[in-house]
N, C-alpha and C positions, 0 to 999 in steps of 0.2 A: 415609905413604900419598900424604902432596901433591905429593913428588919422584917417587916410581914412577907417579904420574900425568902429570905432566912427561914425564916420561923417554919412558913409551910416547906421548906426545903429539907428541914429539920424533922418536922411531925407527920409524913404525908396520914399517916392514918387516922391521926386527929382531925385533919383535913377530910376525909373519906368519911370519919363518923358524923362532922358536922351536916356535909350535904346527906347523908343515909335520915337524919333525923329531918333536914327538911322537905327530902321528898318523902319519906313518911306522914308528915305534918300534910302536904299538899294531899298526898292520895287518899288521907284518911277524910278530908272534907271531901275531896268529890267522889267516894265512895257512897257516904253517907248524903251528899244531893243528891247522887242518880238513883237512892233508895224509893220506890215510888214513883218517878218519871214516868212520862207515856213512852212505850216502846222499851222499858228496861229491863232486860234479864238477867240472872243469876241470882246469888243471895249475895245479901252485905257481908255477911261473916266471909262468905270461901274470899271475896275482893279485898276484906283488910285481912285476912290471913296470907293472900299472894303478893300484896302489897308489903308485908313485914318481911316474906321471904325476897323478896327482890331488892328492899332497901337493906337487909344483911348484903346481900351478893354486892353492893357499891361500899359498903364500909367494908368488907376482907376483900377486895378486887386485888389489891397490893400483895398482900400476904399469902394467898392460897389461889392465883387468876385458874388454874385449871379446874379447883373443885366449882368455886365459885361460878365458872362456867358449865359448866353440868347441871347445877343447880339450878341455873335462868334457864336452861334447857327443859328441866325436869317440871318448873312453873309455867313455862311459858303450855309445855304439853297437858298438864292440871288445869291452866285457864282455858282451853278448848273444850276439855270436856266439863267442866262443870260449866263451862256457858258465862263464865264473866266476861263480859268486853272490855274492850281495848280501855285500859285507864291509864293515869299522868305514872306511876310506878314502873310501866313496860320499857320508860326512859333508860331504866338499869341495862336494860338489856343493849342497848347502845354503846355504855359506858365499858360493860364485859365484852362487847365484839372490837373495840377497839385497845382496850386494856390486854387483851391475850395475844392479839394482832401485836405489841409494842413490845410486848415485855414475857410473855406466855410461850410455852412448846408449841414447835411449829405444828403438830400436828392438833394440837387445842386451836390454832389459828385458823387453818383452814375446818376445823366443824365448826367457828363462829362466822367465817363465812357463809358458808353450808348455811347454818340455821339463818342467819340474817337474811339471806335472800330465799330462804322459803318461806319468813315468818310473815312475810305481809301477804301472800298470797295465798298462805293457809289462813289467816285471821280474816280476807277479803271472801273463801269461803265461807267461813264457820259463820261469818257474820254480812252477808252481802248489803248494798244498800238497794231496796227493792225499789225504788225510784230514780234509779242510775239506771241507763240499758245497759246491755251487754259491754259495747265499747266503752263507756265508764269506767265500768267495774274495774275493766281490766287496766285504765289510765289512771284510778285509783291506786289499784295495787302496782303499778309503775312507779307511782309517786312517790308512797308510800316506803320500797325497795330503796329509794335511791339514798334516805339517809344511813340505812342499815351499811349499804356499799360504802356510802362515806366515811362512815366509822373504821371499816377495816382498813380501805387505802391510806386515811391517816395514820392508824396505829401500826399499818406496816412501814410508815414512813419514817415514821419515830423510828424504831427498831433498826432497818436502811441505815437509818444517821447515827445513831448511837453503834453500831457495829462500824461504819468509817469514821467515827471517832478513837475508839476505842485500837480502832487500825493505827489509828495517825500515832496514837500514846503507845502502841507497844515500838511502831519502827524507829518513832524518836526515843523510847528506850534502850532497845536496841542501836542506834547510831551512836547513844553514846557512849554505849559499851564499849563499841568497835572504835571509838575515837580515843576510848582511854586505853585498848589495848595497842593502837596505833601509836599511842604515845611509848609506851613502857617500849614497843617496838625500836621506836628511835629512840628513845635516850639509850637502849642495851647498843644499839649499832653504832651510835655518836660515842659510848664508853669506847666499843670495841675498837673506834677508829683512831680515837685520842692515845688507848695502848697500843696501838701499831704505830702511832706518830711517834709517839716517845719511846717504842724499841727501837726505831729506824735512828730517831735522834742519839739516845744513849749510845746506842750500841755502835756506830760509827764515829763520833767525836771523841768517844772515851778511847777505843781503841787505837786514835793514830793520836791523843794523848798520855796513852799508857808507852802506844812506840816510841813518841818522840821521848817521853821522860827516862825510859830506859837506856835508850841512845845517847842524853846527855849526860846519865850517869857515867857512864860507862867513857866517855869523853873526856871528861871533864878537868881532867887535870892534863891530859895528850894534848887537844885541840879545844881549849877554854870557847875559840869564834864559833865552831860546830855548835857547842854544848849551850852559849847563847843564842844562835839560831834557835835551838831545837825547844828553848824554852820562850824564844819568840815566838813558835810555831804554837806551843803547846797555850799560850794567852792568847791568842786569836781564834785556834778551836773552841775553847772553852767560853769566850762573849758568846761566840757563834751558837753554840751549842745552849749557852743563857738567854740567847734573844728567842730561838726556837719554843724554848722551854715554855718563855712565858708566852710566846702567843700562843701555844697550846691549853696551858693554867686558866689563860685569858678567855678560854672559850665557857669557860666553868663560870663564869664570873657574872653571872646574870643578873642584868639591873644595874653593873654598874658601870661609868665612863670611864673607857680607858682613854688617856692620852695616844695621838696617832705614831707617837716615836714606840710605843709599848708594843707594837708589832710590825712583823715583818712580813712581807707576799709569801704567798707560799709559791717552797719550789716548781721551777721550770724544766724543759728541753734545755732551753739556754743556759742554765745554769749548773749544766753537766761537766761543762768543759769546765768549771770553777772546780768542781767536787772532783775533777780526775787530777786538775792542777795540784790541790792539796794532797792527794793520795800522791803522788809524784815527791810532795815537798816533805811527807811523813817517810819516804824511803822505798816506797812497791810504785816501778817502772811500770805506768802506763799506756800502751798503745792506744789511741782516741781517733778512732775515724767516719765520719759521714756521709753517706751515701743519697743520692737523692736530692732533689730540690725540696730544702726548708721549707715550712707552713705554717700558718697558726694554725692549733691545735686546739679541741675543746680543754677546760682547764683541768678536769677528770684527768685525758689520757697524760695532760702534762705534770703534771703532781706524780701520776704511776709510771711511768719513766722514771722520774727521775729518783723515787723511792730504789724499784728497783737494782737500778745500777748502782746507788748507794749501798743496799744490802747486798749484793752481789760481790762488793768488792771491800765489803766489810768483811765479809767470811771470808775473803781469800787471804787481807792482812793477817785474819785468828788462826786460820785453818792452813795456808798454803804452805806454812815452813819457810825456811831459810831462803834467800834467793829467790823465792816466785816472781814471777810479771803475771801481768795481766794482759788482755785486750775489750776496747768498749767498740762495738759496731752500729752506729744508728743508721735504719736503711729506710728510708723516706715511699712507702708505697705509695700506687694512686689509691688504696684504700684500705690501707692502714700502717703503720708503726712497729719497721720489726727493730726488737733489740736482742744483742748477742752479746754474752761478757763472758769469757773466757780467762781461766789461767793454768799454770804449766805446773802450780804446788804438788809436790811429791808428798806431802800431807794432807792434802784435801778428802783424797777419797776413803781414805781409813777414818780421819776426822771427822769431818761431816757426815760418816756412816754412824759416828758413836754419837753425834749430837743429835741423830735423827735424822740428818739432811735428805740422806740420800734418795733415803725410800718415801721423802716426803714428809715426817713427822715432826721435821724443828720449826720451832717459833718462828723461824725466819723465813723458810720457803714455806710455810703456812699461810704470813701474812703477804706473802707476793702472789701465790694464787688467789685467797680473798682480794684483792687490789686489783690483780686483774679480771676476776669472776665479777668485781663489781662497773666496768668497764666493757665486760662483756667479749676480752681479749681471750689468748691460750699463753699456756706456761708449759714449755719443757724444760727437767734440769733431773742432772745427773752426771757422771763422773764420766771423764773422759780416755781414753784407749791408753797406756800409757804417764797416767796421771793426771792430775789437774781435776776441775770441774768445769762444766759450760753451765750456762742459762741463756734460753732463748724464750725469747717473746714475742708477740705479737699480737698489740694492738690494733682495734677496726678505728678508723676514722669518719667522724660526721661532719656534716658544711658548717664552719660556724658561720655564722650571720652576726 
């Protein structure tokens, strides 16, 4: 059965020629019995000449349903006036009111309604039953109507269904557009975050290990204990900076197990006061103060904190010149997270004019307003009266639960 369904799924027109040939085959015998009958009018010839035109109109219904509809029209108007009666062939006419109803211009649709429901009450005139009264006639041609109706409400139902199909297929081609655009979206935003992670990473671990390895050059034969601090300092940046590295790498690593020692939490609030500790131990005098009753914080705003104040005070190690201090301010809102880092470099503001900073344009105050635009915080920064640079922030806070 699942191949003969194929098959006509496959041919429908072969399909359309077989049934054309045997409603020809049927019309052409009852043609030819009601030649002679009591009560029968017409000729034989105009009946199998309307009967070959109506079994074409079922075999091209597929191919051409408008002309094909005109045509049952054009016979159906032919069989009134030559006076053939109703014969097995008129069935076409069925098949064309529902076939243009399903698949045919709407406007071929509604003239096969049109003609369908006038056709049996023009053929209930042309040909009454004089032995029906009145109210007969007319429960005749009611009758009669009611398959023509049927035919189009199913063929517009086809048509209904096939149109929310065809709905269903283009939105789920469409979702999947939008899914794969959705994708290329975040993998661009997941790149972009990975390269803020590892300029945050690089560019603060290197720099208080380019300080410290300078400083124990520069030591090194004076104060040999300095010079070995400073390259204690400079091996404990740099695991640091390698455990980072790799849970960053690690995020690339799709599909396969990492071991749990292979990464590390991502930074906190809490782990500010580690990040000012070391800036203190690489040589730039830290101020570190707290304002506010402590919270947990959603893990967003705490990750952008502590970014921040890391590149904050990474540009002021690069940029501040000889001597600078710093200060870190966290001020604990009831609804939200301000931070303030400040320093007093007499090279900052010529500095970080030439790196872009000032006016906004470096890598670094770039990725601190994406970081807080994606937080939904505000970022001031800019050079302060007298030298130095400030950065102020201010992150909103939500309930965690």
């Amino acid at each position: 059965m699942q191949r003969l369904y194929d098959f006509i799924r496959r041919h429908p027109m072969w399909v359309d020629g077989s049934w054309a040939l045997i409603l020809l085959g049927l019309s052409g015998v009852s043609v030819s019995n009601l030649n002679g009958a009591p009560g029968h009018h017409g000729s034989v010839h105009a009946g199998l000449a309307l009967s070959f035109v109506l079994c074409v109109v079922v075999a091209l219904r597929r191919r051409m349903p408008e002309k094909m509809l005109v045509l049952a029209g054009a016979a159906g108007a032919a069989q009134l006036v030559l006076d053939a009666e109703t014969m097995v062939a008129d069935f076409a006419m069925l098949v064309i009111i529902y076939t243009v109803a399903a698949i045919g211009a709407r406007w071929a649709s509604r003239f096969a309604l049109a003609g369908g429901l006038c056709a049996a009450t023009l053929a209930q005139i042309r040909w009454p039953q004089h032995d029906a009264s009145a109210l007969g006639n007319v429960a005749i041609t009611v009758f009669q109507t009611v398959p023509f109706a049927l035919a189009w409400v199913l063929g517009d139902s086809v048509r209904t269904r096939r149109a929310y199909f065809a709905q269903l297929e283009e939105r789920a081609a469409r979702l999947e557009k939008e899914r794969e655009a959705q994708a290329k979206v975040a993998v661009a935003a997941e790149r972009a975050r990975i390269a803020r992670e590892l300029h945050d990473v690089v560019a603060h671990n290197v720099s208080v290990m380019v300080v410290q390895a300078d400083g124990a050059a520069y030591v090194l034969d004076a104060a040999p204990d300095q010079a070995k601090k400073a390259l204690e300092t400079i091996s404990s940046t740099g695991r640091q900076a390698l455990a980072e590295m790799r849970r960053l790498l690690g995020v690339l690593r799709t599909g396969e197990h990492q071991e749990g020692g292979e990464y590390v939490p991502q930074p906190d609030v809490g782990q500010i006061e580690d990040l000012v500790e070391q800036c203190r131990g690489s040589g730039l005098p830290v101020d570190f103060r707290i304002e506010g009753t402590p919270r947990p914080l959603p893990s967003g705003v705490e990750l952008t904190a502590y970014r921040i104040v890391q590149e904050a005070l990474t540009n002021t190690r690069k940029h501040g010149g000889p001597n600078a201090g710093a200060s870190v301010r966290l001020v604990y809102f009831d609804d939200g997270l301000g931070l303030l880092v400040e320093d007093d470099g007499k090279g900052a503001p010529h500095e970080l004019y030439e790196e872009g900073g000032a006016d906004g344009r470096g890598h670094g105050l770039i990725g601190m307003r994406e970081r807080i635009g994606m937080v939904g915080g505000t970022l001031d920064a800019g050079p302060r009266p007298g030298g130095g640079f400030r950065i102020s922030a201010l992150l909103p806070l939500k309930p965690v639960h």
